[in-house]
MIMI-799043 format. One record per residue (C-alpha): z, y, x. Coordinates in steps of 0.25 Angstrom, whole numbers, plus 5000, padded with zeros to 4 digits. Layout:
<nodes>
ZYX ...
</nodes>
This chain:
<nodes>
528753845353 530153865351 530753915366 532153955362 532753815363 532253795378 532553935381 533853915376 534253795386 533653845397 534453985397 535853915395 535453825405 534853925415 536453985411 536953865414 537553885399 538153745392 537653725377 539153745374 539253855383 538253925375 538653905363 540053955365 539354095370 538554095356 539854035347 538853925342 538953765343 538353685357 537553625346 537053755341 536553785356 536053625358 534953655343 534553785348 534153725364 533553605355 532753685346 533353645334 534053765329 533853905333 534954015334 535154135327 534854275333 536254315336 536354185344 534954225351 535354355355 536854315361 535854205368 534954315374 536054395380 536854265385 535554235393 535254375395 533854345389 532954405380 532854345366 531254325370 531654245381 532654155373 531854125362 530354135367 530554095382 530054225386 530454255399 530954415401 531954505406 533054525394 532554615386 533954675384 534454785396 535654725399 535954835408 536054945396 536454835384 537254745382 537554625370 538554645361 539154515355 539854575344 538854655338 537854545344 536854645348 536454725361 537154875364 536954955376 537954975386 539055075384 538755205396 537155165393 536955275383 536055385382 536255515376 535455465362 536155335362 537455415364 537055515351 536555375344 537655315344 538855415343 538055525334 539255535327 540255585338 538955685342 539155745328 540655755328 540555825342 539655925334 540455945324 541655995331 540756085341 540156135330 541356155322 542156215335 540656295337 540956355323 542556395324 541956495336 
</nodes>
């Protein structure tokens, strides 16, 4: 059995969210979001997942019903529309996700220790 539809409606309406409120947030048609709450379209996964972070639920819970904290920590990520995906917050990082992601400024530093290591 296909919960999405009645999940759908009942989170915009627990938001107290219009049809074309909605669809304005997902840059679709009020018709698009009027076949997805009546079961007779679906909508593509990048629309799922801006759904799941405009309700701040998990995609389990929009689609299945399954009721559940989000299973994204909010507190340590957050979505980014442009590249349509989730990053951690900036300030968040570790030492191994600093190296991971700036490996390149950790080399150059090395280089110009070791070079200024070597003229000594």
């Amino acid at each position: 059995m296909n919960k999405f539809p009645d999940q759908l409606k009942q989170l915009r309406k627990d938001h107290h969210t219009t049809q074309d409120d909605l669809a304005t947030k997902l840059f679709v048609t009020r018709q698009a979001i009027s076949k997805w709450e009546s079961g007779d379209s679906t909508p593509d996964l990048n629309n799922l997942i801006k759904l799941t972070d405009i309700f701040n639920v998990s995609l389990d819970t929009l689609v299945f019903g399954a009721e559940g904290e989000p299973k994204v920590d909010t507190s340590e990520f957050v979505f980014d529309p442009k590249h349509n995906r989730y990053v951690r917050r900036f300030g968040k990082m570790n030492f191994w996700d600093f190296l991971s992601g700036y490996w390149w400024a950790v080399l150059a530093v090395a280089f110009v220790l070791g070079f200024f290591w070597a003229a000594h």
